[in-house]
C-alpha positions, -999 to +999 in steps of 0.1 A: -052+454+486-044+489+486-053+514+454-021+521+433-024+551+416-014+549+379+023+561+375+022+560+337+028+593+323+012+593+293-019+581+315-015+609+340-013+635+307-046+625+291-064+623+324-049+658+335-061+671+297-094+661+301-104+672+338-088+708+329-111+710+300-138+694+316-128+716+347-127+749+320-159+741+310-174+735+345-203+713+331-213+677+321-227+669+286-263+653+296-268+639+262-247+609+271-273+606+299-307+615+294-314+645+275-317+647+235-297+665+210-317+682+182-297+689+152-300+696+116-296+725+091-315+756+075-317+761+039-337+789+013-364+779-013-336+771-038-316+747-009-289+770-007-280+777+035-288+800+061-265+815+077-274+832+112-315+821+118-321+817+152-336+785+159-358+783+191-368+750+209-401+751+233-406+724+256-445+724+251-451+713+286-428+738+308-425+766+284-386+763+286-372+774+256-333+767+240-319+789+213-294+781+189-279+807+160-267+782+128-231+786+116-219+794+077-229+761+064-266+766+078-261+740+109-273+742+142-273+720+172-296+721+209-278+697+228-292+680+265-331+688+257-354+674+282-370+645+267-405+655+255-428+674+228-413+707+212-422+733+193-394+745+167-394+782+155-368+796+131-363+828+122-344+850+098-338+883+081-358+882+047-375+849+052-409+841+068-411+827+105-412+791+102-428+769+127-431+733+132-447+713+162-449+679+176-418+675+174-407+644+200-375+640+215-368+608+233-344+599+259-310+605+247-318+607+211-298+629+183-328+636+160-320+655+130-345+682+119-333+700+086-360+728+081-369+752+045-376+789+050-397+807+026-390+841+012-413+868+034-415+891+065-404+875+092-440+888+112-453+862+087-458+823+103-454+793+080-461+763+095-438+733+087-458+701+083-433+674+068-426+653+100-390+649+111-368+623+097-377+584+112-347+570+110-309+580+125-288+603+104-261+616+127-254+585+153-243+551+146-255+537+183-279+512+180-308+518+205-344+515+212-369+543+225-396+533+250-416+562+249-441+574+281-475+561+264-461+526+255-444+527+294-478+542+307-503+518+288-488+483+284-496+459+301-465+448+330-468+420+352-461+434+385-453+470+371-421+470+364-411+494+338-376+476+331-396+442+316-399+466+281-366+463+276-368+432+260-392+451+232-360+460+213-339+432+195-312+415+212-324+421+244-337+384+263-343+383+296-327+352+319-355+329+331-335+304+350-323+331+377-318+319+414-352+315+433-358+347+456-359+325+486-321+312+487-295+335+500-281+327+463-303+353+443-292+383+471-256+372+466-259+382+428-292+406+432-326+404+431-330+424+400-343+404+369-315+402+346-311+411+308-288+397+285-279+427+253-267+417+223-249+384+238-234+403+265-235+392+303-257+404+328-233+418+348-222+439+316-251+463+312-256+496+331-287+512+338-291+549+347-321+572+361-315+608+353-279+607+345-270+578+380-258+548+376-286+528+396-270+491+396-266+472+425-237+457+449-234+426+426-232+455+395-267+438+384-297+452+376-312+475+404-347+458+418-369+447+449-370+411+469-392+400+436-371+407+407-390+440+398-385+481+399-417+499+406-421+538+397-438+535+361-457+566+368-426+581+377-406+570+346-409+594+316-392+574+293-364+552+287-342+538+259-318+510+253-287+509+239-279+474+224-240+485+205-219+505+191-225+537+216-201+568+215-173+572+240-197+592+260-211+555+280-188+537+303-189+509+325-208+489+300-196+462+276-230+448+268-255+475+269-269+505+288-309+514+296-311+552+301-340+563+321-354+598+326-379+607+354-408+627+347-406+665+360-434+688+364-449+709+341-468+743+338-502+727+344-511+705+372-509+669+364-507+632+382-533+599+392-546+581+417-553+546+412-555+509+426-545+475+409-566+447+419-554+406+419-565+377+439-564+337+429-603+335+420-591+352+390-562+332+381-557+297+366-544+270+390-503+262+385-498+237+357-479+210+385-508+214+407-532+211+386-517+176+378-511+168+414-548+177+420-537+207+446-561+237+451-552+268+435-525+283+461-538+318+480-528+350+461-536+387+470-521+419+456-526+452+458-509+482+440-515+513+446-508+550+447-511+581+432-487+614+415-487+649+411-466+673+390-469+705+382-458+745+389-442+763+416-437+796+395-452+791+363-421+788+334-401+788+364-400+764+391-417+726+392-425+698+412-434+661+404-437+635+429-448+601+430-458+577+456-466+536+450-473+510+474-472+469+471-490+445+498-488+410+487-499+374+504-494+349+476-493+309+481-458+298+462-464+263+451-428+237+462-421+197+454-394+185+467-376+149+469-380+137+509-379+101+522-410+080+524-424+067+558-408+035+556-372+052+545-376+072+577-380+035+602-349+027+583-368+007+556-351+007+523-364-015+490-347+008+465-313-005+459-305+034+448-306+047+479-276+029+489-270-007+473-283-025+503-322-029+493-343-047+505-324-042+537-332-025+573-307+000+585-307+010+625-309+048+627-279+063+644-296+085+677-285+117+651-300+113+621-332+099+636-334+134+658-327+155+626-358+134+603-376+160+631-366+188+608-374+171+571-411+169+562-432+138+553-438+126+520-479+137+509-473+127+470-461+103+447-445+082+471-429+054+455-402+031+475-377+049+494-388+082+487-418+108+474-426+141+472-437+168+495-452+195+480-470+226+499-474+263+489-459+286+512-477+320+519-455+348+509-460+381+522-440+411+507-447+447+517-433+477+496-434+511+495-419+536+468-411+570+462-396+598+442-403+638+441-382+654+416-375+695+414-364+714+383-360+750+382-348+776+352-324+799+369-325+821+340-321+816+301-291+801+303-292+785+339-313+756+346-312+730+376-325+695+391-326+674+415-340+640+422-348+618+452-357+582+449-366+555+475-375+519+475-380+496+504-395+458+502-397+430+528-401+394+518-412+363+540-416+330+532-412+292+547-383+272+535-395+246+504-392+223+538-421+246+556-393+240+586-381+279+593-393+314+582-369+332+558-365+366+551-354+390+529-355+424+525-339+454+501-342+492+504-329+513+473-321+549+475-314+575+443-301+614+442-294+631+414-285+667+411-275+684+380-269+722+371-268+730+335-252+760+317-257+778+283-226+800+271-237+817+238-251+793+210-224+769+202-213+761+241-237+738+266-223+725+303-239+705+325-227+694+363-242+663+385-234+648+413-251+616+420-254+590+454-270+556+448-277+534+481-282+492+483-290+481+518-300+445+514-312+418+541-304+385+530-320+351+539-319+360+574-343+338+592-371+352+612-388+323+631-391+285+633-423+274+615-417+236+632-401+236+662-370+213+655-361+246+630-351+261+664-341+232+685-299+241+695-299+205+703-294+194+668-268+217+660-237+204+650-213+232+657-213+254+690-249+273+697-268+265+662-298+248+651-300+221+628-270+218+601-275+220+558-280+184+550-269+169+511-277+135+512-278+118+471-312+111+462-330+138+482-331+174+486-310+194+503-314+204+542-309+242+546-309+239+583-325+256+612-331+285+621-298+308+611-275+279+602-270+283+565-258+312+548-268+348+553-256+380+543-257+415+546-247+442+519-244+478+523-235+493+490-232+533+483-218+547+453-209+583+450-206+598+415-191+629+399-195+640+360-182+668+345-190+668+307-192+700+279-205+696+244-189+726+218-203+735+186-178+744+158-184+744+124-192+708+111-176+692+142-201+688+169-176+681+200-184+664+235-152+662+261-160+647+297-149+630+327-162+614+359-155+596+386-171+576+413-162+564+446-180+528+460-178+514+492-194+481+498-195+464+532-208+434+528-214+404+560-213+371+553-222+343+573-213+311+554-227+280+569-223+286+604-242+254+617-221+232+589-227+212+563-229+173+562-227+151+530-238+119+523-229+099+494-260+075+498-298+078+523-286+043+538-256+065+546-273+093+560-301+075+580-271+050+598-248+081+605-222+061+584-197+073+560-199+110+553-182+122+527-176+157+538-184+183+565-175+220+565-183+253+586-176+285+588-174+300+628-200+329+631-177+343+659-149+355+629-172+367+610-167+409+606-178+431+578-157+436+549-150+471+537-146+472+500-134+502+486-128+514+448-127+547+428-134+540+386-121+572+368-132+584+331-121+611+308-132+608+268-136+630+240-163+627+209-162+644+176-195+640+157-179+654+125-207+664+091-178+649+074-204+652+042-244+667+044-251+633+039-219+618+061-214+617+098-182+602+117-185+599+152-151+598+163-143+588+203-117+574+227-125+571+263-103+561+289-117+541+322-098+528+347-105+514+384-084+516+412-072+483+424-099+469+450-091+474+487-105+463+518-103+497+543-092+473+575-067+453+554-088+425+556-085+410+522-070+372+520-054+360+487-028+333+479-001+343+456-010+308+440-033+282+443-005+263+454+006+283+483+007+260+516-015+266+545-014+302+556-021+292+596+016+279+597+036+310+601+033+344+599+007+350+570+036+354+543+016+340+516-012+358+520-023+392+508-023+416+535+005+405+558-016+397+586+000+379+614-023+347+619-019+322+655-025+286+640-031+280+679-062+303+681-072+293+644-106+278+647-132+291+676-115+327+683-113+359+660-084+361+641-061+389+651-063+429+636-052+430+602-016+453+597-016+477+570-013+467+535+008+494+523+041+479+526+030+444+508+012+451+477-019+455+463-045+423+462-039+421+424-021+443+400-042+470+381-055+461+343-068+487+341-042+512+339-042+520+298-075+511+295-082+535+262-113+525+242-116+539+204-153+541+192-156+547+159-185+550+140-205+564+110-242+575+096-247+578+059-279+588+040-269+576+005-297+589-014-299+624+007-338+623+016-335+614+050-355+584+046-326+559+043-294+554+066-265+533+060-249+529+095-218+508+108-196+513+144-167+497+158-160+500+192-136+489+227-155+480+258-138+474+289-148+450+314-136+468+353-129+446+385-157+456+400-162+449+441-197+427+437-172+401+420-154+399+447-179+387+474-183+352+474-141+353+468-135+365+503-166+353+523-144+324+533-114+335+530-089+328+560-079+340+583-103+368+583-129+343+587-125+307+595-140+287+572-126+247+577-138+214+556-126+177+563-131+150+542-133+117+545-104+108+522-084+127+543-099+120+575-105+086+589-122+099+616-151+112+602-163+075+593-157+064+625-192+053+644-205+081+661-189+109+639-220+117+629-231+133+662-246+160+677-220+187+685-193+167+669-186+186+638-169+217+662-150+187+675-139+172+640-128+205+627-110+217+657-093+188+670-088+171+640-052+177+618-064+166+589-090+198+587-086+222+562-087+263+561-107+280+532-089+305+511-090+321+483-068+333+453-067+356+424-048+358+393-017+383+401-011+395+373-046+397+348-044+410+318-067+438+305-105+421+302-127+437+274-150+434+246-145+441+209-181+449+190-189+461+159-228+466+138-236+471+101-271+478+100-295+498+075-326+515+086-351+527+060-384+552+066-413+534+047-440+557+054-442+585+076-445+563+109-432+532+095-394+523+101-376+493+090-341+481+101-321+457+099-281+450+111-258+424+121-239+428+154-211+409+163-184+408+192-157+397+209-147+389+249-115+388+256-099+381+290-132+375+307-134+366+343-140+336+352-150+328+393-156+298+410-164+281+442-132+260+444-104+253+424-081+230+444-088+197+424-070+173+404-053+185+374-056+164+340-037+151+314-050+160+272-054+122+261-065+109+222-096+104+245-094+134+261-090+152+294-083+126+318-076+132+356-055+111+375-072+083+396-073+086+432-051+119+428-042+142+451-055+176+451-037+207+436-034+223+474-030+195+500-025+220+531-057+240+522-094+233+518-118+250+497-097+278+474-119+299+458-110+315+429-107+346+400-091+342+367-091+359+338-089+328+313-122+329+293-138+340+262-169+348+246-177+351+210-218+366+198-231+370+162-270+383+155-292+394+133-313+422+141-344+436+131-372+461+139-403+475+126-419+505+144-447+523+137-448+552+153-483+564+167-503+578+143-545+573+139-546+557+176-524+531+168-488+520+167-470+487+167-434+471+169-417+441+157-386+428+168-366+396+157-335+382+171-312+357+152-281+353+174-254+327+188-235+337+221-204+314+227-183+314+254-162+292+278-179+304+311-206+325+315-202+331+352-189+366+370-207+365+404-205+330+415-195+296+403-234+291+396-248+324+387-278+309+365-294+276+372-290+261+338-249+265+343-226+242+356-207+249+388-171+257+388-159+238+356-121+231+361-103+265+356-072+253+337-093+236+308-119+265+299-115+256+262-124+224+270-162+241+278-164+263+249-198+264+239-233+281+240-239+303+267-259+299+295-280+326+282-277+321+245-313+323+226-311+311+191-347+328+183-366+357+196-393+373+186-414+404+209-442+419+193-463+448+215-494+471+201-515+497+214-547+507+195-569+531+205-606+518+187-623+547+170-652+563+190-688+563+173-696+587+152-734+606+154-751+580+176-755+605+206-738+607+240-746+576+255-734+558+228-700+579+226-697+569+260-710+534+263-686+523+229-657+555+228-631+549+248-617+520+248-579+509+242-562+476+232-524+465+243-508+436+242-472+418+245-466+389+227-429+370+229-415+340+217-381+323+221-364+294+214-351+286+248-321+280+270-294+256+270-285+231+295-258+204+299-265+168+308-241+156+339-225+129+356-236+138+396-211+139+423-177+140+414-167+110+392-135+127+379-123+127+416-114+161+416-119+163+453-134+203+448-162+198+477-167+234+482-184+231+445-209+219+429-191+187+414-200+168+381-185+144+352-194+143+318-210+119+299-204+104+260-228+111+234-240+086+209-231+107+174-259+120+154-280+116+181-309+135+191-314+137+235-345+155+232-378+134+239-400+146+210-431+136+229-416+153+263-453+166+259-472+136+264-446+115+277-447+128+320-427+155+308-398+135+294-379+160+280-343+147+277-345+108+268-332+082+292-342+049+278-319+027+282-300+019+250-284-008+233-245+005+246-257+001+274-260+039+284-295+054+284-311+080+255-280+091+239-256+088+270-230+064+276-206+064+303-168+073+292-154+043+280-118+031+286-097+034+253-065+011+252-040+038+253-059+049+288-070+018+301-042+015+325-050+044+340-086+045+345-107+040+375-142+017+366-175+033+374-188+019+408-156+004+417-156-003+454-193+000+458-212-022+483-233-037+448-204-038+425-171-038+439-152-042+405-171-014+387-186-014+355-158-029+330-150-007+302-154+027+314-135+053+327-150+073+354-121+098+352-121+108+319-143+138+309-169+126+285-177+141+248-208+161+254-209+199+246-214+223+274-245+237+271-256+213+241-295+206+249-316+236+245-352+240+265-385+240+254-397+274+239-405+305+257-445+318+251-461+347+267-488+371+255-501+399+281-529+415+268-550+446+284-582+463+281-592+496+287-620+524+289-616+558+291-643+578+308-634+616+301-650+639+327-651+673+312-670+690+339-641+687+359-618+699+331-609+690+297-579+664+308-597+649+335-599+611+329-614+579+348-596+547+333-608+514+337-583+485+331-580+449+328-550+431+322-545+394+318-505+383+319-506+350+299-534+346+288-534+316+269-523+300+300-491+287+282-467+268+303-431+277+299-408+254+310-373+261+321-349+228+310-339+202+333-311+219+355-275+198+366-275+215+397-248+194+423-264+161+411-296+166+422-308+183+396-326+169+368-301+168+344-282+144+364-281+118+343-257+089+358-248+087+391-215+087+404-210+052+404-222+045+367-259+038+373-289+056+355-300+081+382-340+072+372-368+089+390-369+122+377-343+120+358-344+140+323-377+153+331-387+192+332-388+200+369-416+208+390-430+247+393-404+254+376-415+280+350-406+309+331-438+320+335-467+322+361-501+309+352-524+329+337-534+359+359-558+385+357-552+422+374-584+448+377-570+483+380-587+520+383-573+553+378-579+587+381-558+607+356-558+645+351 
């Protein structure tokens, strides 16, 4: 648990190197950050160099102006220029003044600007007026440019400037994200999350003015709704999909690079107010077909900036202020019993295979129907649907203020400040208990800036970024059984989490599932010079940056019941499980990490027409420590039950009383110091070549051969480590028993109020949670390389095209538990022994981190931009890719909905296949057109038809996969603290997808039953000679079929493909209107803007695909005992959607 510092000496020598220079040079290069390098060289009327012109860069807006002298071969190079429009002046003895403007730097961008003198007095002004070249001629990073008019006019569903990522190829956003009101989404953040270039979510890092903004769970930064407000307060931004210099760390899929705007030498800002409520907005696709009213909505955005000067060319201010208020009607369905199930009723032989049969309620389960609702739809046997729309209500408020100030000519400084707080309630989907959620964000950045001569630019920054997030803590009881102590099942707790097969799940009363707290702050250092010197343009840098995380989890502290059938649940008969972790153990962990960087980069003019970026960076991460020693890991997942003796096994050393195990805190951890760290350090000779080059073969600047190799490491970072030591004994008691190990809890009246503290306590045959990690991991990274070609067209028309490919290696895999049965590689396949034992029979759940998986991504990318020119420009961007990998989980055994839980750790290859994010297809096309005003037709017409602007988003992907299950655990693997599954067969050649899911109710997967007697192209896994002997029948032992179906072979893992069935299609188009009203009689820039945007506006329905979820979802297609699961089986689940409805959003702004 505790850091080990690296000892390796050649380590130790390179890091030593690189702060000393770094140190020397007192600065950080911003260019890796935010600011733009403008390069390129000066030649004569014959093209012969210049040697010695000063060249002069003028921010147009500040007045701040960077001088650079160019070397013997006529080069010159302004490195870490704030983003924005300059004016370049060159002059020289003998030759004319030349002048060229509009010349636009984006965020982090190396724009090359070669520029011809003419023969004259240098009193004389020429002005350039060839534009500077469109594509890149000195980098071989791939990347994207969101400039401040596209992020200023576009049309964004909810304002959140990070949604135009996915205007640049190989960016997709991930639709089938955690819903906002489980404790789930906190657990792996509430930002919306972006897959780059086939990388995981967790792989990308995103920085505002030179921080690193991501969150706790090292996801993307964002409010209880997914978004990040501040466009007004954004600049610009770029993306960088692969192959970027050794300058970016802590990303192995991509990085978005933000800049914040800054205040200028005349006053500028807005006031405005965005306007939506439901009369404008269609009605939900589900309740339109359920013949619901169109659920309550009201929003209202708001707020206004103001930038501008302190001392004119000197000092300046910007600040920006935005507010949220929300009330919005969230549309729910879910699976509850009908009347006649809740009297005990049953004619559905599913629910239990005793229909038609009545079952006498035990005194429990009849007090808990108090806490489920009542069926008001489709109610059909044993069961129906309850479907409501609870009122959200989400308050925000945002803000930023931002300071720059020029010192002198070769001093510059600023600072930043950025704040973001959100609250979120909303009723359960049961309308039983208020939940609640809230985040609040916080951002400094400070960074000094030093010129020494022309060839020498240092920059400092120190940087502090703040998560404190609120998670799923519950406010209030909405019906009073939500608050009722009298159902609890363990000591002082409402109502316990109820999974019972065939409905959905309980979450309990009021504070009885799981809730968490996070406190994340991040403290970061950079020190980074780039040097000039001769064709070699030289960047050397290092950083480091301490985190502290204390998180607080409460993991099911009223219990959790399961129920392998509703007959089951209503007669308190036959549980199959019950767990619980004790509140009174719970204490904050204290997470603690440092990550330290040191690289080099050589952008070498290896040829006029030739760049080689050169790099090597070096990253490495302490080894995670927890500051009380209160980290829990098992040496192996075999270890025996740490409560036995002295805590030998585990981790930290920590004395543990078996006697006091369950109802009373554990006792003070020991130091860690003399035992050994939690896991030992990959990270130690973690050096990462980048290599890359730029090559303009016919030396016209309008064509560029480009190519990049690279070495991205993957760090151990603390969000992965959450859910690993929630549960994790003994520094919190977390105890399961099962009914295969425990008789007792099938005994009547087990099931009974108060009786699970008894069963867990009393009972031997209870079980500690733990956890475990892989020892000894080996170093976890990704390989990626790009060929790609970009070609100028026109002027403002750019075309390129590359392939990308990469390579995982080492990849972490995390689940929820891994102590299950271990199989045996068949000529059927994996099969796992019949009524075996698990792996660990002293311990429980074992959570669990290995580095075992893999990941494999090939696409095509392409992009044509035209730049803005004649009030219009336009992108297109297309996305051929695959993403393979074993697992595509780092937070959680289920970090996307589509994915299936915890597949068994020692098999990964087994699961090799799409991703849970893959997207065969995308295509994102975005305009912006301003119409030409009237010419000649007098003011009132200039008015009544000038002004007006045209935007629009339109995207289109092929979808994400999803894997069709077996529910419960049919393989016997005995894992209850995971979502369990089997496999099914699939028919050859066969196609599962419905191709009338349109008109057929939504039947998207088919599951008609077929002639081997499966259903669609399912069969169960059949029972080959060589395994018969050792196979266990589907249903065997079951009240309708005691001897099982013959043939099959419930513990054999079936033939489908992980991730083989992909969703329906993904359309959106988000289109915007608006008129300009200039008001010269204020002043010249003084503008009143009318907008109205409509998100969706074709009112195209997006489904997500049918999800396996623990068996309940729809993807479910057999039960656990061999039987089609029916009902909803296969179909494309209710309100869930990629997309909302279509919705409409009035705004008005006041802009000067």
């Amino acid at each position: 648990m505790c850091s080990v510092l690296p000892r390796n000496r050649r380590v130790l020598a390179f890091l030593s190197f690189a702060l000393a220079v770094s140190i020397l040079f007192a600065t950080q290069l911003h260019a890796q950050v935010a600011g733009a390098t403008l390069s390129g060289t000066v030649n004569d009327p014959s093209g012969a160099v210049v040697p010695n012109a000063q060249v002069s860069a003028r921010n147009t807006a500040t007045g701040v102006a960077r001088v650079a002298t160019t070397d013997s071969a006529g080069f010159y190079s302004i490195p870490n220029l704030l983003p924005g429009n300059y004016e370049v002046t060159v002059t020289a003895p003998g030759f004319s003044t030349a002048v060229q403007s509009n010349i636009e730097l984006a965020v982090g961008a190396q724009q090359q600007l070669n520029i011809g003198m003419k023969i004259g007095e240098t009193t004389q002004k020429v002005q350039v007026t060839e534009a500077a070249p469109a594509v890149q001629l000195t980098s071989s990073t791939l990347s994207g440019e969101v400039q401040a008019q596209t992020v200023r006019e576009l049309p964004l569903n909810g304002r959140d400037w990070t949604q135009l990522a996915t205007l640049q190829p190989g960016v997709d956003k991930i639709e089938t994200q955690m819903s906002y009101d489980t404790s789930a989404r906190g657990n792996r953040g509430f930002g919306s999350e972006y897959t780059i270039s086939g990388g995981r979510t967790t792989f990308n890092n995103y920085r505002i003015d030179g921080i690193s903004v991501v969150d706790y769970a090292n996801a993307a930064p964002g409010d209880v709704l997914g978004v990040v407000l501040g466009v007004d307060a954004i600049q610009e931004f770029s993306v960088l999909t692969g192959g970027f210099s050794a300058e970016y760390g802590r990303a192995a899929g991509g990085v978005v690079n933000a800049v914040s705007k800054s205040g200028t030498n005349s006053f500028h800002g807005d006031v405005y107010e965005f306007l939506r409520n439901s009369a404008l907005d269609a009605n939900d696709f589900f309740s339109v077909g359920a013949g619901n009213p169109k659920p309550p909505f009201k929003r209202n955005q708001f707020g206004g900036s103001l930038g501008g000067p302190i001392i004119k060319d000197k000092t300046f201010i910007f600040a920006d202020y935005e507010g949220l208020r929300q009330t919005k009607g969230i549309p729910t369905s879910i699976t509850v019993l009908s009347d006649t199930a809740r009297a005990g009723i049953l004619t559905d032989k599913g629910s239990g295979g005793c229909a038609p049969c009545t079952v006498t309620l035990s005194p429990y389960s009849k007090a808990l129907l108090a806490a489920y609702p009542h069926a008001n739809s489709a109610i059909s046997k044993d069961t129906g649907k309850f479907v409501f729309a609870g009122v959200q209500v989400v308050p925000e408020n945002f803000g930023t203020i931002r300071l720059d100030h020029r010192i002198s000519d070769k001093d510059s400084l600023f600072g930043t400040y950025l704040i973001d707080k959100a609250d979120y309630t909303q009723p359960d989907k049961m309308n039983l208990i208020n939940t609640n959620s809230s985040t609040k964000r916080q951002t400094v950045s400070i960074e000094e800036t030093h010129t020494f001569g022309t060839s020498l630019v240092n920059a400092a920054r120190v940087g502090y970024n703040r998560d404190y997030v609120v998670n799923q803590f519950n406010l209030s009881a909405v019906n009073p059984a939500g608050a009722d102590l009298a159902l609890g099942s363990t000591l002082n707790q409402t109502a316990p989490r109820l999974t019972v097969k065939g409905i959905a799940d309980e979450f309990g009363g009021v504070n009885s599932g799981s809730h968490y707290l996070h406190a994340w702050n991040s403290y970061q250092f950079y020190d980074d010079a780039n040097w000039i010197h001769g064709a070699h343009s030289i960047r050397i840098g290092a950083g480091v940056e301490r985190e502290l995380y204390n998180p607080t989890a409460f993991q099911n502290p009223g219990g959790r019941w399961k129920f392998p059938s509703i007959a089951d649940f209503l007669g308190g008969t036959n549980p199959t499980s019950f767990e619980a972790g004790l509140p009174n153990t719970v204490s904050p962990r204290e997470m603690r990490q440092t990550i330290i960087s040191a690289y080099v980069q050589d952008d070498w003019r290896f040829r006029p027409n030739l760049t080689l970026n050169l790099g090597l960076r070096y990253e490495m991460a302490t080894v995670l420590h927890d500051a009380q020693g209160k980290f829990g890991s098992l040496v192996s997942i075999l270890e025996p039950n740490p409560a036995t003796t002295a805590d030998a096994n585990m981790r930290c050393g920590t004395q543990f009383n078996a006697a006091t195990a369950f109802g009373v805190s554990p006792q003070p951890g020991t130091s860690c110091d003399s035992v050994g760290p939690y896991y030992k350090n990959p990270t130690l000779r973690d050096f990462e070549p980048r290599l890359g080059f730029a090559w303009d073969p016919f030396r016209n600047g309008k064509t560029s051969l480009r190519g990049s190799f690279g070495v991205y490491d993957i760090l151990p970072l603390p969000g992965y480590f959450l859910l690993q030591q929630n549960q994790a004994a003994p520094f919190m008691i977390f105890k399961s028993t099962t009914a295969k190990a425990n008789p007792a809890l099938t005994v009547p009246g087990a099931f009974s109020a108060g009786n699970g503290q008894t069963l867990l306590t009393s009972s031997t045959s209870s079980r500690l949670a733990a956890s475990t990690i892989e020892p000894n991991p080996k170093r976890s990274y990704t390989m990626q390389w790009n060929f790609n070609i970009q070609r100028q067209l026109d002027p403002t028309l750019t075309l390129t095209l590359g392939y990308l490919g990469s390579r995982g290696v080492h990849l972490l895999m995390r689940g929820d538990d891994g102590n299950m049965t271990i199989p045996t590689l068949t000529s059927a396949g994996y099969l796992f022994p019949a009524g075996g034992a698990q792996l660990n029979q002293a311990l429980g759940v074992i959570r669990y981190v290995y580095w075992n998986t893999s990941s494999n991504y090939n696409g095509m990318h392409v992009n044509l931009e035209k730049r803005f020119s004649h009030g219009f420009q336009a992108q297109f961007a297309y996305t051929y890719g695959k993403s393979l990998d074993d697992d595509s989980q780092t937070i959680a055994g289920d970090t996307f909905g589509n994915g299936l839980n915890s597949p068994p750790w020692m098999i990964p290859k087994a699961f090799y296949g799409p991703s849970d994010y893959d997207v065969k297809h995308a295509i994102s096309i975005n305009g912006l057109w301003e119409l030409p005003a009237p010419k000649s037709l007098g003011s009132f017409a200039n008015t009544a038809l000038g002004g007006w602007e045209l935007g629009g988003i339109f995207s289109i992907n092929s979808g994400v996969p999803t894997t069709p299950i077996i529910a419960d655990d049919p393989l016997g693997l005995g894992n209850t603290g995971a979502d369990q599954f089997g496999l099914p067969n699939i028919i050859a050649g066969c196609n599962p997808v419905n191709p009338n899911w349109k008109a057929d109710n939504l039947q998207y997967i088919n599951v008609q039953p077929n002639s081997a007697g499966g259903v669609g192209c399912f069969t169960l896994p059949q029972a080959t000679p060589a395994i018969a002997a050792q196979c266990q029948t589907f249903g065997f032992g079951s009240k309708s079929n005691p001897l099982g179906i013959p043939g099959t072979c419930a513990n054999l893992l079936g033939n489908v493909s992980r991730n083989s069935i992909y969703g329906p299609r993904l359309v959106n188009l988000d289109f915007s209107v608006l008129k300009n009203f200039p008001v010269k009689r204020i002043s010249e820039v003084f503008n009143i803007q009318f907008r109205a945007e409509m998100f969706n506006i074709l009112n195209q329905v997006s489904f997500v695909p049918p999800q396996p979820g623990s068996g309940d979802g729809n993807a479910a297609i057999f039960g656990s005992d061999g039987s089609p699961s029916g009902g909803s089986v296969g179909q494309l689940q209710e309100y869930a959607t990629a997309t909302p409805s279509r919705e409409i959003q009035f705004a008005l702004k006041f802009v000067w």
